[in-house]
N, C-alpha and C positions, 0 to 999 in steps of 0.2 A: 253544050250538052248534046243529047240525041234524045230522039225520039216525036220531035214535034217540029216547030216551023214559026217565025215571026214575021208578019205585015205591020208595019208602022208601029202603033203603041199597042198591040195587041201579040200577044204568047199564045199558040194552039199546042196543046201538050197531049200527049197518049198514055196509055196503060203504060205502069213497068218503062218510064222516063223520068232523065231526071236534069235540070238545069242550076247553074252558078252564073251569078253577074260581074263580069269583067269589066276593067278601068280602061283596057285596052284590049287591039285584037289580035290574039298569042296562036304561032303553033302549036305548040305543046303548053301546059299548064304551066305557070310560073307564080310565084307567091308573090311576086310587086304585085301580078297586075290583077288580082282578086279586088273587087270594089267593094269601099269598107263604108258603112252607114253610120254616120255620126248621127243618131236618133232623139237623144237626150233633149225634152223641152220641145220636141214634133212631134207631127203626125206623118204616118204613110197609110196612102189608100190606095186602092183601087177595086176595080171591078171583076166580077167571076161569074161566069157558067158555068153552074153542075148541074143541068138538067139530066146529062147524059153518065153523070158520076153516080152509079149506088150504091148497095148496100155493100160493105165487106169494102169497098174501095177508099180510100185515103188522098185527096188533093193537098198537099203539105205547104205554105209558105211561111215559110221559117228566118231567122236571124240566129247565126255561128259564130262564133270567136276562131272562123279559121283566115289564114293559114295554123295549122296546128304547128307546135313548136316543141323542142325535146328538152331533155334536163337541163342545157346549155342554153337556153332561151335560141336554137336555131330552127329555122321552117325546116319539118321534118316531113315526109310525104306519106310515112305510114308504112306498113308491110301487111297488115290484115285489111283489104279497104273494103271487103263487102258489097262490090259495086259503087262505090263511093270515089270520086275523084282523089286523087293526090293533094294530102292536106288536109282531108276533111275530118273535122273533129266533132263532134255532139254531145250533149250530159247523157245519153244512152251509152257511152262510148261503140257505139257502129263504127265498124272501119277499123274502132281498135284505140282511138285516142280521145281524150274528153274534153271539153267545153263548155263554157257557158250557153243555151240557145236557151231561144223565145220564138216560140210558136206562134205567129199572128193567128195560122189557121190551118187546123186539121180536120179536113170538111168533107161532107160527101151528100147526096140532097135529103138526107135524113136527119142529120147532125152535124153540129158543129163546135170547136172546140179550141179555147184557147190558151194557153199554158207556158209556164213562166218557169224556166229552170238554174237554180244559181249552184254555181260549184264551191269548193273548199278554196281557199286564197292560193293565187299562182306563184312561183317560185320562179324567174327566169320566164315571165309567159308560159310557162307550163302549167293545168291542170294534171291533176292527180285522183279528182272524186267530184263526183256530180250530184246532184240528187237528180235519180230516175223520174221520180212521179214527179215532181213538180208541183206549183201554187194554178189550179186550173181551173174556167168556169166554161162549162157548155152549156149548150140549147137544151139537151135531153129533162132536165126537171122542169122546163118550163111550158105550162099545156098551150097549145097552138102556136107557139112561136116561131115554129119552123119546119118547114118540110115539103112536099111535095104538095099545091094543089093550094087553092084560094080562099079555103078558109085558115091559111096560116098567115099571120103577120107577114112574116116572109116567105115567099111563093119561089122556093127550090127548080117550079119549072119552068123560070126567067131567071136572067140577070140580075145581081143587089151588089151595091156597094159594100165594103168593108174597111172601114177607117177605124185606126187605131192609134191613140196618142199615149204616150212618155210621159206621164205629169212629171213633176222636177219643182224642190223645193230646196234654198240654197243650195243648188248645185248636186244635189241625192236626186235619182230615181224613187220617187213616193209613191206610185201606182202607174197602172196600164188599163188602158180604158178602150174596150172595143166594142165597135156600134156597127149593127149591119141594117141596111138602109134599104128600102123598095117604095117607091113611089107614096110617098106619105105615112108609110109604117116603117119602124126601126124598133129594133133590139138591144139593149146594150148588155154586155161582158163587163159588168165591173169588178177587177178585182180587189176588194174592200176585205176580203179576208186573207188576203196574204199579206204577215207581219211586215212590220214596216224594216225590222233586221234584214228579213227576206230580200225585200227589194232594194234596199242600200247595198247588197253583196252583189248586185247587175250592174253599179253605177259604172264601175271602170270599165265593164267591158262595150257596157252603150254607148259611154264617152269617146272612149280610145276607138272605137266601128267596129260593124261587127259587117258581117258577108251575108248576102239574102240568096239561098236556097230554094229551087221550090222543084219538087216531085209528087209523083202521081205512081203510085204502090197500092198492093192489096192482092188477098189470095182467096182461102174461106172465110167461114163468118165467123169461128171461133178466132181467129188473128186479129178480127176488129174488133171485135166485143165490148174492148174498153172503151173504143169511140162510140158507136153505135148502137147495141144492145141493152136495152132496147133503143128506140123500135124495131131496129131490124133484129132478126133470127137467124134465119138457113139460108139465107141467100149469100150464092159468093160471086167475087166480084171477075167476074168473066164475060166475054159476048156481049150481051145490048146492056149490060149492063158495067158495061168498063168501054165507054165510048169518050170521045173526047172532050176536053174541058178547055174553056179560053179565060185569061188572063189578061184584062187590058184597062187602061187608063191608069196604069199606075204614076200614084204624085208622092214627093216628099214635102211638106210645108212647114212650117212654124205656124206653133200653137194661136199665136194673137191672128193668124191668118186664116181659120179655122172659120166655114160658112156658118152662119148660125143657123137657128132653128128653122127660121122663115125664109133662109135662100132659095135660091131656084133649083137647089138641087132633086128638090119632089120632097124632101122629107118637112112634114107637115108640122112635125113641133105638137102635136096636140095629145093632151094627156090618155086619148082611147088609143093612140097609135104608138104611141112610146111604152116601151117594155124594158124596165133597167134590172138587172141582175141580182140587187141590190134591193130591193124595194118590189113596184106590182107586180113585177112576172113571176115573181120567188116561191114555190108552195106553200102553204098554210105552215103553221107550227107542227099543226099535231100529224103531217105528212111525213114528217121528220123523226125522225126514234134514236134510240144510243145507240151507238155500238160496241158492246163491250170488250172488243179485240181492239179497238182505238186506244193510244196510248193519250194520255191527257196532257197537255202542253201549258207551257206559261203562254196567253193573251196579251199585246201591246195595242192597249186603245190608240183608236188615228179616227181621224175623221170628227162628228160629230155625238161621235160617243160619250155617255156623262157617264164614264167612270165607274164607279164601286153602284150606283143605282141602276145605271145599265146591263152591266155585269147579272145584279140579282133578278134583273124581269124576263131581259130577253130571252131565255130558253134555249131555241133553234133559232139559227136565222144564215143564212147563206152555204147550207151543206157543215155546221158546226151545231156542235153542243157545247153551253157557255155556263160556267158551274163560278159562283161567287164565293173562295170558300177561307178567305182570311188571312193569307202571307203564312209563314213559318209551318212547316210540319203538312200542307194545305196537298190536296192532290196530282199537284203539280210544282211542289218546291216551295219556294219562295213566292211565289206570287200571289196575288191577292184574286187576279182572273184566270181562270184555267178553262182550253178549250181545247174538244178532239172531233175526228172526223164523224159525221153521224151517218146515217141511210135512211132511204125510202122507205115507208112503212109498204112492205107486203111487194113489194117489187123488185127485192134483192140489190138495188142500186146502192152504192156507198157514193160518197163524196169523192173519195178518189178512186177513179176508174183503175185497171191493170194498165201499165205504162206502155209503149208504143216500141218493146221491144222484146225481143226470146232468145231463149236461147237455143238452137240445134237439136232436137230430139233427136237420138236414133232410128235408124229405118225397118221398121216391123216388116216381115215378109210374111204375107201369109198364101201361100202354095193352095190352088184350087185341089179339092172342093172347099170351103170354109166349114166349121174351124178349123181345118189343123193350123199351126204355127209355127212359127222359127224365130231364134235368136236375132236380136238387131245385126245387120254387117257394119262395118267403118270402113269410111273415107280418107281416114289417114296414109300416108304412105308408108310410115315405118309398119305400119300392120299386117301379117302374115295370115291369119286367117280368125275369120266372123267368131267372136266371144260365145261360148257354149252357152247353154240354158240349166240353170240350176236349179231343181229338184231337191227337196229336202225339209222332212218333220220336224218342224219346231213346237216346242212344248210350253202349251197354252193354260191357266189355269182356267177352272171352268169348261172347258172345252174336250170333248173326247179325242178329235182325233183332226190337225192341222195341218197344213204341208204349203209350203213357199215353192211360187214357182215365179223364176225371173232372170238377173243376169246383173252382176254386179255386185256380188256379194257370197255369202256364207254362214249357215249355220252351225250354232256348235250346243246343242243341248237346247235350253230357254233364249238363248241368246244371237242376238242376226247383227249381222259387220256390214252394210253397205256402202257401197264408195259413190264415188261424184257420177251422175247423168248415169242413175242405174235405177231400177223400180222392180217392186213385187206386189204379187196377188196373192191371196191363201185362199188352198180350195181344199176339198173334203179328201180326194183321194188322190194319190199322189202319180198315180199312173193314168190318168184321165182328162191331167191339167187343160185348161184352156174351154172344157165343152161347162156349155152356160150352167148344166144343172152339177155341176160339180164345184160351181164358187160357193165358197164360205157364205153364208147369213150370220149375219151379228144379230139376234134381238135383243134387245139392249135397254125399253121403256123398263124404267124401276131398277135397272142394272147400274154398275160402274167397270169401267173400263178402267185399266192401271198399267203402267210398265215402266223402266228405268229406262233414261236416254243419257247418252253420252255424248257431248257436243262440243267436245272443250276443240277440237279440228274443226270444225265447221265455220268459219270464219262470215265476212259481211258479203252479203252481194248471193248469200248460199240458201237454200229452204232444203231443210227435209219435212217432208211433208205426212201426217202418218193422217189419214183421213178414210172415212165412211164414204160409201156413193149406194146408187140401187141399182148395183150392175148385177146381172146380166141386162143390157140394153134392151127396150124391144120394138118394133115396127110400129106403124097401125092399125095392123092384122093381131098384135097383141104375142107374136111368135119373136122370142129371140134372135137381136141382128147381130152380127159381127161389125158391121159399118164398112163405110167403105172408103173414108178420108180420115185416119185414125192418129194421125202428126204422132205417131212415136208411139203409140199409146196399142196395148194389146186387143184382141178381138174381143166384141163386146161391151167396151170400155165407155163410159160418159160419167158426165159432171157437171154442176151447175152452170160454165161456161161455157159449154157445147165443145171443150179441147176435144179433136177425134173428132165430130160432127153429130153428136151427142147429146141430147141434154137428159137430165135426170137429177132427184135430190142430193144434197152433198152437206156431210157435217164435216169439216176440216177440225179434230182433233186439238192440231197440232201442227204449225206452219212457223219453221224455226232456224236463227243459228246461235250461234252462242254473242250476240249481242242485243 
């Protein structure tokens, strides 16, 4: 790869780098000689420096199912690679092609995060569909256990170990077990709520090797968000804070070879220094709340779970909500246990973070002085010139007087047509668009909202999104911003996830496709 530098067992890597481990040493890429990690029933560990990694920045060391492979089960190199070597596949598909990966660690000295992605069964070595989000458990709901500074377990401003073991029960992948270690305190990642289906669909490809990746990425702080946020906010990852990170001591071992509790490796084994995932570091119950956007799932007891009585007590417990509600007809099918993703009370955190990937915005131009605006332009080549700005009174009931202003679409009376990676505002008058005191206010307490949506085109992998924010944005002077890193997003613009560089309230309506 580029961007960094090895001395003996030690990886020094930079911002915006990224590295693949080879069997041999190739001039050009070749798909023999990618080194493939037969994991299943081991551990891999080794050591990290993020003292110098922060907020908004990503140190990634990952496991791929590449060389990627085409419909004919042959190594294909890819045509959209994203920065990405030849061959490179991921369940995000970046680059353009999909795989099975496993995240050991997506880390930065704020948080850390580990995640487990399985795809739909291969055809010929071919993937065809991943799941983006993943079964994942970080540091962020757990209080002290990680971060910058000495009253955390793990003290982000030195060096910790990170080992993580493959349990394997006749020959199945049955869980992933990741422990980050610092001189007599440890943390562990267990992941105890991902179904055990989940983890049987990884087994062929931990068996069969997978390739170890590791990169070092990150821009603002709205792109990490789903790593990070909290704690981190506005900080992006640039300057003294995207400094370099080392990589060293990495082992593969078998499980029976695994130091115990009391080795010399500093980790002390003692129940005030151990923090498992699973158990003491977990938030209380009532930290926990529903979410009632979570879709409710059938539950597979594993572990030490007792079944239909464990089912009715537990509540919350590991980023889920656990409803006992009787087999047939039950709120989740057939099952007897049904469980969905829950959230943080009062901190807007869910279980599952936003996944580690986007799509393209558009590029907003906005022409000094602010606000005036302009139409996004494209990068495409077949395109002759920047998509106009459309203007046009849409008829609202309740509402006196509405007007749509955006690109990517059309109105025709009550009714608006938008197409893919296109977005609208409504403001008051239609010759004014864009100036803050001319956006629509919805007051809404005691009100209902209503409209007809047509989704039958809108297929998987697609959101239209119809949602509430409290834009116009404003400073700390309390005067309307335009902003000034707005990823796609019009002047003004913010949202509960700082997209643009923004934050402000958000009721999402409506975040949909037709499955």
């Amino acid at each position: 790869g580029s961007g960094g530098d090895v001395q003996g067992d030690k990886l020094s890597i930079r911002h915006n780098s990224g590295f693949s481990v080879l069997s041999s040493c190739e001039e050009d890429w070749k798909p023999e000689a990618i080194a493939q990690f037969k994991l299943l029933g081991k551990m891999m560990s080794f050591t990290v420096d993020l003292s110098k990694v922060g907020c908004a920045c990503n140190l990634a060391f990952y496991l791929i199912s590449m060389p990627a492979r085409d419909v004919h089960g042959d190594y294909n190199k890819g045509s959209n690679g994203q920065g990405q070597p030849p061959y490179y596949c991921d369940a995000n598909m970046v680059g353009g092609q999909w795989c099975p990966e496993i995240d050991i660690m997506e880390a930065n000295n704020h948080a850390f995060q580990a995640t487990l992605h399985r795809c739909d069964p291969a055809v010929n070595q071919h993937y065809s569909f991943c799941d983006r989000g993943g079964c994942e458990q970080t540091t962020r709901t757990r209080d002290n256990a990680y971060g910058p500074g000495s009253e955390y377990r793990i003290d982000t401003t030195r060096p910790f170990q990170v080992r993580t073991e493959f349990l394997k029960d006749e020959g199945m992948l049955t869980g992933m077990r990741t422990t980050l270690v610092q001189e007599g305190h440890r943390v562990v990642l267990n992941h105890l709520t991902c179904d055990v289906d989940y983890l049987a669909k990884l087994t062929d490809a931990i068996t069969d090797g997978m390739s170890l990746r590791i990169t070092y990425w990150g821009q603002s702080a709205s792109t990490m968000a789903w790593l990070d946020s909290p704690p981190c906010h506005r900080e992006a990852c640039m300057g003294s804070h995207a400094g370099e990170a080392t990589i060293s001591n990495m082992t593969v071992s078998e499980l029976e070879d695994v130091p115990s509790a009391s080795d010399s490796d500093g980790d002390a084994g003692t129940q005030d220094a151990s923090v498992d995932a699973s158990a003491a570091d977990e938030p209380e119950n009532h930290h926990w709340v529903s979410d009632p956007m979570a879709p409710w799932k059938c539950h597979h007891y594993v572990g030490n779970q007792q079944e239909t009585g464990w089912c009715s007590r537990v509540g919350f417990e590991g980023g889920f909500e656990y409803k006992f509600t009787g087999g047939e007809g039950s709120l989740c099918g057939p099952c007897w246990c049904c469980k969905r993703k829950a959230k943080l009370a009062g901190s807007g955190v869910h279980a599952t973070q936003a996944p580690s990937w986007s799509t393209p915005a558009p590029t907003w131009n906005t022409p000094a002085p602010a606000p005036a605006w302009s139409p996004p332009t494209t990068t495409q080549a077949v395109a002759t010139k920047a998509p106009s700005l459309m203007k046009g009174e849409i008829k609202i009931g309740g509402v006196e007087s509405a007007y749509l202003a955006g690109t990517g679409g059309n109105v025709d009376g009550d009714t608006m047509t938008i197409h893919h990676n296109a977005g609208f505002t409504i403001f008051t008058d239609k010759e004014k668009t864009w100036e803050p005191e001319n956006i629509e206010e919805f007051k809404l307490l005691g009100k209902i909202i209503s409209y007809r949506v047509d989704l039958s085109k809108v297929g998987c992998a697609c959101n239209l999104a119809f949602y509430l924010i409290s834009m116009p944005a404003r400073d700390m002077q309390g005067k309307p911003s335009p902003g000034t890193n707005r990823q796609g997003q019009p002047p003004y613009y913010c949202d509960a996830n700082m997209v643009g560089g923004q934050w402000c309230p958000e009721i999402d309506i409506m975040e949909a496709n037709n499955h």
